[in-house]
C-alpha positions, -999 to 999 in steps of 0.1 A, spaced: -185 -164 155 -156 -186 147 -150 -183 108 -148 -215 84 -134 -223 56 -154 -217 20 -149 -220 -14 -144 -258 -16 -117 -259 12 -120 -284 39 -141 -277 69 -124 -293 100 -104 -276 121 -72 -304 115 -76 -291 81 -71 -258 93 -42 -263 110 -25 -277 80 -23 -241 66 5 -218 79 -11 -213 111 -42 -220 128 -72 -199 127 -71 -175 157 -97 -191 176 -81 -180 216 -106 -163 238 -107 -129 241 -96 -115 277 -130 -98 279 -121 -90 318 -97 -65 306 -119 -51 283 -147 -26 287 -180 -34 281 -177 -11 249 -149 -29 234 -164 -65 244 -197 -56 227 -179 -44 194 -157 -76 195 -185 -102 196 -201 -83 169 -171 -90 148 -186 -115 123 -158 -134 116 -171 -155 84 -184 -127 70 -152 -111 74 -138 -141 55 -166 -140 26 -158 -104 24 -122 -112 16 -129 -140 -6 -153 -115 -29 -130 -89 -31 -102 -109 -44 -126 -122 -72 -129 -86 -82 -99 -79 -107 -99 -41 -97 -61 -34 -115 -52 2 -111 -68 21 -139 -95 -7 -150 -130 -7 -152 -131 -31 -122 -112 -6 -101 -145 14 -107 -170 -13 -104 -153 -24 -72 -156 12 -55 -194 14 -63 -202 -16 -47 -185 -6 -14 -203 22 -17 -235 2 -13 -223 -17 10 -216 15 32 -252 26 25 -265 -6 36 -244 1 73 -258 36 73 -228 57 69 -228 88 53 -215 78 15 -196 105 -2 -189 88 -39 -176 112 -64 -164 115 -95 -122 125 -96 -117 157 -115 -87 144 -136 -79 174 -155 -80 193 -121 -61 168 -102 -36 170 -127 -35 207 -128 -23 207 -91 10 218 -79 11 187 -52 -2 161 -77 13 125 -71 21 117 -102 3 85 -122 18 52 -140 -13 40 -154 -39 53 -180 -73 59 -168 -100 76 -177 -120 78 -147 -115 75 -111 -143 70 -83 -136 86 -44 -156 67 -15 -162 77 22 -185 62 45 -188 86 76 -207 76 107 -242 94 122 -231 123 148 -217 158 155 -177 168 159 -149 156 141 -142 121 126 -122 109 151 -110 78 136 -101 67 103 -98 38 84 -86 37 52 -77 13 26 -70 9 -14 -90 -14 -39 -65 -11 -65 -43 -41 -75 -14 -46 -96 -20 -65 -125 -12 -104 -124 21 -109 -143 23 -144 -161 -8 -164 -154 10 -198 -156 28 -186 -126 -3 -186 -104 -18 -218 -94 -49 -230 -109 -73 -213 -100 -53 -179 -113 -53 -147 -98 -87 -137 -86 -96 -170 -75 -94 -163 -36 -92 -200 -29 -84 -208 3 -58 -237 9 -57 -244 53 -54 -210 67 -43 -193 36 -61 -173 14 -46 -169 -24 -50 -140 -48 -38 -111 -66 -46 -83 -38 -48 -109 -11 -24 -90 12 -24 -56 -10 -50 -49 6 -81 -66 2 -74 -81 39 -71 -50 49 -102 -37 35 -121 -65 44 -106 -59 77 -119 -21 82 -158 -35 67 -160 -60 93 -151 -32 119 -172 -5 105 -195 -31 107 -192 -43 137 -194 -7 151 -228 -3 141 -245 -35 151 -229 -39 185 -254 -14 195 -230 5 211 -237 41 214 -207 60 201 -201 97 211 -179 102 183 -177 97 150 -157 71 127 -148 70 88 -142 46 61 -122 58 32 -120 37 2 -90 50 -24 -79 44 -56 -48 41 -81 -26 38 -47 -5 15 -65 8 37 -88 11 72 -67 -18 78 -46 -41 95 -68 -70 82 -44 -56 95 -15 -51 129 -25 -80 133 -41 -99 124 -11 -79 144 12 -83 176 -14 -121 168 -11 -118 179 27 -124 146 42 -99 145 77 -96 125 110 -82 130 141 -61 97 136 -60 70 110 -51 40 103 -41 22 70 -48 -16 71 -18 -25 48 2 -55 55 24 -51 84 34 -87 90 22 -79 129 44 -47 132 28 -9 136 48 6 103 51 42 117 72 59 86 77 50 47 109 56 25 96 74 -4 98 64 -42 100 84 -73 97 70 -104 120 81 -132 131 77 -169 164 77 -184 168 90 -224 202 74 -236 213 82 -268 237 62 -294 245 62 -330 227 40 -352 246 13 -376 243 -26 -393 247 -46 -371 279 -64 -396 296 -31 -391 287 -18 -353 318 -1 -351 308 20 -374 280 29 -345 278 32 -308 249 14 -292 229 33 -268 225 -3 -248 264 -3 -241 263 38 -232 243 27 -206 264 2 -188 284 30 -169 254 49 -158 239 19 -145 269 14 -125 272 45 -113 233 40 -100 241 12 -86 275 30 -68 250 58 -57 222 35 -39 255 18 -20 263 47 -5 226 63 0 219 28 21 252 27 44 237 43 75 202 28 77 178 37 103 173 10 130 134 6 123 140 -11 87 152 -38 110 181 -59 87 165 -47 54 199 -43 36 182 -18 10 156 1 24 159 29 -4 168 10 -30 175 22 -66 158 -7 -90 157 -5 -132 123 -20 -136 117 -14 -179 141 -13 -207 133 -4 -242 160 -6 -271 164 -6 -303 138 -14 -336 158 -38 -354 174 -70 -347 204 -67 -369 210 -27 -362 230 -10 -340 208 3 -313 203 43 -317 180 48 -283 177 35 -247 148 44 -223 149 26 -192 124 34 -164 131 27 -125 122 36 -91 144 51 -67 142 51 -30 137 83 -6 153 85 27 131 92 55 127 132 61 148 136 28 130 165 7 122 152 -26 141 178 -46 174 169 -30 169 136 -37 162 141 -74 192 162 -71 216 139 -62 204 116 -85 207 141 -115 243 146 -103 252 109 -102 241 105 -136 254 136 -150 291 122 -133 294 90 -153 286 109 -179 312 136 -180 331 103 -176 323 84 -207 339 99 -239 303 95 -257 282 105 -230 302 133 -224 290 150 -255 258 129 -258 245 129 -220 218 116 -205 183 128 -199 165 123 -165 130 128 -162 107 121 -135 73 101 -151 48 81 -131 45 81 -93 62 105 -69 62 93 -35 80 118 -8 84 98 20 63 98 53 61 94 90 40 97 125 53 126 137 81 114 168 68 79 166 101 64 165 120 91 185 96 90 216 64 76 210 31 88 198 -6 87 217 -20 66 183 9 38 187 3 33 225 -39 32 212 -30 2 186 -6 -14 210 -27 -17 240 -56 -32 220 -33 -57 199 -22 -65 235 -54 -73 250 -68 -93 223 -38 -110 209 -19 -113 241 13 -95 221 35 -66 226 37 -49 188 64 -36 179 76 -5 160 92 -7 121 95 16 89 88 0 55 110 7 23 86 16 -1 59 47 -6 25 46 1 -4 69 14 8 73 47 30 99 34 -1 121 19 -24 115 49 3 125 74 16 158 56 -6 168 34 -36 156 55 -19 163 84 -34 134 100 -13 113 129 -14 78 107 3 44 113 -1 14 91 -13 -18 108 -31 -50 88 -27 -80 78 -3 -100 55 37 -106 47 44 -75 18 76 -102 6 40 -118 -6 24 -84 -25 26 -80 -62 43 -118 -67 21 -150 -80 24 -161 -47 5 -134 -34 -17 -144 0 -28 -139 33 -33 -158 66 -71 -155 79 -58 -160 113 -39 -133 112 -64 -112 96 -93 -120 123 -63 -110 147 -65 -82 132 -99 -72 132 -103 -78 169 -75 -56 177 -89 -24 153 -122 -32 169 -111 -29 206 -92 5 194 -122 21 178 -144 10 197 -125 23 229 -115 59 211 -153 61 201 -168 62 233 -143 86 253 -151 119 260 -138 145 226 -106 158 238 
């Protein structure tokens, strides 16, 4: 069914079309299609798809937060209801923790909540989709229009919200196919999973909790925003903190000190020198991103008086992997460039610098010769997208971490990220998503499970 506008948004299609783009509303080239794929497509409730979305955002699931919780038990119903299998469990945190190949965390919690929905059937999962509930939290309210953050209003063919495009779309995307799935009344010979993560914002927790669980898949795919692109490799992104020291004084006699805010400058610069010359051959995939591992200070924290000479610096950041770069290289050269400026600096030289890596630790990740030669799961996602959007996809790599990196090595599960929504929009006040391009979406993941669930097991 074509899917119309709610929550107090106009109704006619003219309205529609006053959005960023029209609703996708083409005909499917159900000729080209078999009759599995054609079955699962009109299934596709495409207002309900649309509601979904629209609930979700109205769920303030910020990493670490009660709602995060609240939000994963209600999917879990909601997988019940469809007849999956439901595995919802409890995360270990102490254990977790305790693990060699732990992601690392940024937020507090005190609980976390795994979720996977597995379909009826013998054999391996041979499909998976998997998406995060976890948000990032809002940021200045009076930036966000005014219906605030978790509004979901829909303006046209735009849906707003914190989560909008990371990755309730996506989620709501991989419920209506799931869905869809299981009341085409298709008989499937193989079997299909829905895994629901958390605390993916700040490392992946989710993720590696369910993949230490045992939970795997022949293939996957992870509905985060792609902007219509299949995102076949991740730089990675490890978090740091820097300890800078200085000597405390009155601020009417500073001389008499050395603030720990001025030691910094030269490192800073020297960060900034190193992330120049780790971005001057950039792979062809990140398109004309001018920074795809970037090096970015995100928190400073300095002195405890206003008229005192400032006796301690922290400032935490992220800084960007290469693709294939091993993680302890990286940090090394990192530790080196700091350590540099300060054998440098006449203070820092006997007052250096202390690096430690706090909070998330993403290595980066790929699909395995994806952008060398191809892979069997991009020409799967690119012949559906074809048929049902009448577009050739093409290939790109995105600059930041996520969990493709876990699910294709430590899983060691081909994966590729394709969903909807523009990630220039994701963790901004502008946050949002086009519901054309989400249905789009939807109808091409349906025509690719439904098409890999009724072949023969290889």
């Amino acid at each position: 069914m074509r899917a119309r506008p709610t929550n107090g948004s106009s109704s006619s299609s003219e309205a529609a079309r006053r959005g960023r783009r029209a609703w996708f509303d083409g005909a499917v080239p159900h000729d080209e299609l078999t009759a599995a794929q054609t079955a699962v497509i009109d299934a596709l409730d495409e207002q309900a798809l649309v509601d979904d979305l629209v609930d979700l955002v109205r769920v303030p699931s910020i990493t670490g937060s009660d709602a995060e919780s609240e939000l994963q038990g209600r999917l879990s119903h909601r997988l019940s209801g469809l007849g999956l299998d439901v595995d919802h469990w409890a995360l270990d945190l102490d254990a977790l923790a305790a693990d060699p190949d732990h992601p690392g965390i940024e937020s507090e919690r005190s609980e976390g909540w795994g979720l996977v929905g597995t379909s009826e059937g013998e054999g391996d999962v041979a499909l998976v989709l998997q998406g995060h509930s976890d948000v990032v939290p809002t940021g200045d309210l009076g930036l966000w229009s005014a219906g605030g953050p978790f509004s979901g209003e829909i303006r046209g063919d735009v849906l707003h919200g914190r989560g909008a495009c990371d990755m309730k779309a996506g989620v709501a995307v991989n419920l209506a196919v799931a869905t869809a799935l299981v009341r085409s009344g298709v008989t499937l010979t193989r079997r299909f999973a829905l895994h629901h993560v958390i605390s993916e914002e700040d490392g992946g927790l989710g993720a590696f909790a369910t993949l230490r669980r045992g939970h795997r898949g022949e293939v996957a795919v992870i509905t985060e925003p792609t902007s219509g692109h299949l995102v076949v490799a991740n730089a990675g992104a490890l978090t740091f903190t820097l300890h800078v020291e200085g000597r405390a004084a009155h601020g009417s006699t500073r001389a008499e000190g050395v603030s720990a805010l001025e030691a910094f400058w030269p490192v800073h610069t020297a960060i900034r020198a190193l992330e120049e010359r780790r971005n001057a051959d950039r792979p062809a995939a990140f398109g004309d991103n001018p920074l795809p591992f970037g090096i970015s200070i995100g928190r400073i924290r300095a002195g405890d008086w206003s008229s005192s000479v400032p006796d301690a610096l922290t400032a935490e950041g992220r800084y960007g992997v290469r693709l294939g770069e091993d993680v302890g290289e990286a940090r090394t050269a990192f530790e080196e460039a700091v350590a540099d400026a300060c054998a440098a600096d006449p203070w820092l030289r006997s007052h250096p610098v202390r690096v430690e890596w706090t909070g998330g630790q993403f290595a980066s990740g790929a699909l395995e010769g994806a952008l060398e030669g191809g892979h069997p799961l991009v020409d799967e996602v690119r012949a559906a997208i074809a048929l049902t959007a009448g577009r050739q996809a093409a290939l790109a790599a995105a600059p930041y971490g996520s969990d493709l990196r876990l699910y294709s090595g430590l899983g060691g599960i081909p994966t590729l990220h394709y969903g909807p929504g523009d990630v220039r929009f994701a963790h901004a006040p502008r946050e949002q998503v086009s519901i054309s391009e989400t249905i789009e979406v939807a109808r091409a993941l349906a025509a690719m499970a439904a098409l890999r669930l009724t072949r023969p097991a290889d």
